[in-house]
C-alpha positions as CSV (number, residue, x, y, z in Angstrom):
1,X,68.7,86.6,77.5
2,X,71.9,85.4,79.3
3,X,74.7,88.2,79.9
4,X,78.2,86.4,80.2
5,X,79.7,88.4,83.1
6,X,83.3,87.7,81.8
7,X,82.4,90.1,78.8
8,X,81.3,92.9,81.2
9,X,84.9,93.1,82.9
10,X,87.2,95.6,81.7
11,X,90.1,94.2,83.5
12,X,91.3,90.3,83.1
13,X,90.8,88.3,86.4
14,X,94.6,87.1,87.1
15,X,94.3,84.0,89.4
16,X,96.7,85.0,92.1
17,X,96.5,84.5,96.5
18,X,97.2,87.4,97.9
19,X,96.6,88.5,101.8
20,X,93.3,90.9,102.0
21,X,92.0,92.5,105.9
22,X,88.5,94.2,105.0
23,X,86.6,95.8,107.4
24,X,82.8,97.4,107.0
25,X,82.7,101.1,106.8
26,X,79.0,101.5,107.7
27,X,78.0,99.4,110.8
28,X,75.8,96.3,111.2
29,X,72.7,95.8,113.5
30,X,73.1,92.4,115.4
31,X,69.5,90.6,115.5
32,X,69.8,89.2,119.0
33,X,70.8,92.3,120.9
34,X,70.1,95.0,118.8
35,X,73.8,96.6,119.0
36,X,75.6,98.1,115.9
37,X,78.7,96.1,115.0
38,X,81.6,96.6,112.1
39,X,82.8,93.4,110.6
40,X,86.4,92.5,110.1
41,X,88.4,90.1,108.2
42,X,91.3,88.5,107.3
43,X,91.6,86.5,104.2
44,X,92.8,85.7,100.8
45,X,91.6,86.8,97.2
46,X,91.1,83.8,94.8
47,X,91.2,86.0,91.8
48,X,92.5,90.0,91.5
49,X,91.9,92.5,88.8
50,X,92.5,96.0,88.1
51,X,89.3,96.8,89.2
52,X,88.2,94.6,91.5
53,X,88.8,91.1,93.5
54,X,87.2,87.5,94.4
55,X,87.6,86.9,98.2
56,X,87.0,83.2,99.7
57,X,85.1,83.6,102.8
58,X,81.6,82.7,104.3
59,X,81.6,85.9,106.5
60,X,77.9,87.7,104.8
61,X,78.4,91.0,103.6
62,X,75.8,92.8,101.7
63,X,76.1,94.0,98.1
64,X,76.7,97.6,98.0
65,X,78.4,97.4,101.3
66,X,81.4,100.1,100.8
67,X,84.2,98.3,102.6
68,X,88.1,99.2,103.6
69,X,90.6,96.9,101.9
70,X,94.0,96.4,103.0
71,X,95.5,94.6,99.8
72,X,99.3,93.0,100.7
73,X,101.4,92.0,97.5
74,X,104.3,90.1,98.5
75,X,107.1,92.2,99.7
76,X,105.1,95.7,99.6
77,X,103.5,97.8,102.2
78,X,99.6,97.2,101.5
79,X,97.5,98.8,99.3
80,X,94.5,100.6,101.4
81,X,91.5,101.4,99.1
82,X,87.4,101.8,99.8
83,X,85.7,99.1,97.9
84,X,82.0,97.9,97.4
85,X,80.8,94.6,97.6
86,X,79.3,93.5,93.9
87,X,77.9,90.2,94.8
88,X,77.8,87.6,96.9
89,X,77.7,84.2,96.8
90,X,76.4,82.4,99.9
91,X,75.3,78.8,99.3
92,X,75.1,76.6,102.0
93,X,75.0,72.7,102.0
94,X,75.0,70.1,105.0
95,X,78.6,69.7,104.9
96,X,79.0,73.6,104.7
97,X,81.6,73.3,102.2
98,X,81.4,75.2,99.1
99,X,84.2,76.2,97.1
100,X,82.9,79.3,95.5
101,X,81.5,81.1,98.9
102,X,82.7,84.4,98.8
103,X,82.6,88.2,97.8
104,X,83.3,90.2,94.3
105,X,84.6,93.2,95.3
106,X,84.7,96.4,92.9
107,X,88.1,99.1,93.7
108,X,86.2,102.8,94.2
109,X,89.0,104.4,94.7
110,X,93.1,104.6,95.6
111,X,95.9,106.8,94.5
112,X,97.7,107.0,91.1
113,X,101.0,105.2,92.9
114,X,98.6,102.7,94.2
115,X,96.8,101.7,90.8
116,X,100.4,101.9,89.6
117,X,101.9,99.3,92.0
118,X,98.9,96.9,91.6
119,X,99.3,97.0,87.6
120,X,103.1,96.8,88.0
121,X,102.1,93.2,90.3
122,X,99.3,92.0,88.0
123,X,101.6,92.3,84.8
124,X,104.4,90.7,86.1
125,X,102.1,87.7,87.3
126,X,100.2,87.3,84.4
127,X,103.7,87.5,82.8
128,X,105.0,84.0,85.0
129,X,101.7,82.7,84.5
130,X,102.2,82.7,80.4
131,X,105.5,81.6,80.6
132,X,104.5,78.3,82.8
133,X,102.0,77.1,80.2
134,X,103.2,74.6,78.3
């Protein structure tokens, strides 16, 4: 039997680029020299939600990986929250290009006024996103 993920979400997935640095809490082991290593980066979301996010990016980061998030909305201070990685999807081709390379991320925790500013941002994107179909 086949579970359609979008019917597991309890938030709407708003497609929406905003600016996201996440850095590992727990550190790495690197392979070659054996030294422990935290990973950091900076990138985009593709899609954001009130419970979690899509971030583009072929960095590998494990699921269940509890990660810091630094989530920028335009014009606000951002919104620092511990996340955990979901899934991940790593494919790889001989070109190395594949659109959907990336992480779904699941919010575990933030304040009230946090929550509060990212619903305030989701609604009113949502909002301009109904109003521009035609």
């Amino acid at each position: 039997m086949l579970v359609d993920n979008q019917n597991r979400r309890r938030s709407a997935r708003i497609p929406v680029s905003v600016a996201v640095r996440l850095s590992t809490i727990e550190p790495e082991i690197d392979l070659y020299t054996g030294n422990s290593f935290f990973r950091a980066m900076d990138e985009c979301t593709v899609n954001l939600s009130r419970g979690g996010l899509f971030l583009r990016t072929s960095d590998v980061v494990r699921p269940g990986q509890r990660v810091l998030l630094e989530i920028t909305l335009p014009g606000e201070k951002p919104i620092e929250t511990v996340g955990r990685v979901r899934w991940m999807n790593a494919k790889f081709t001989g070109d190395g290009e594949i659109p959907d390379n990336g992480l779904g991320l699941e919010f575990l925790g933030g304040t009230q006024a946090q929550r509060k500013r990212l619903d305030t941002f989701l609604t009113r994107t949502e909002s301009r996103l109904v109003n521009q179909q035609p």
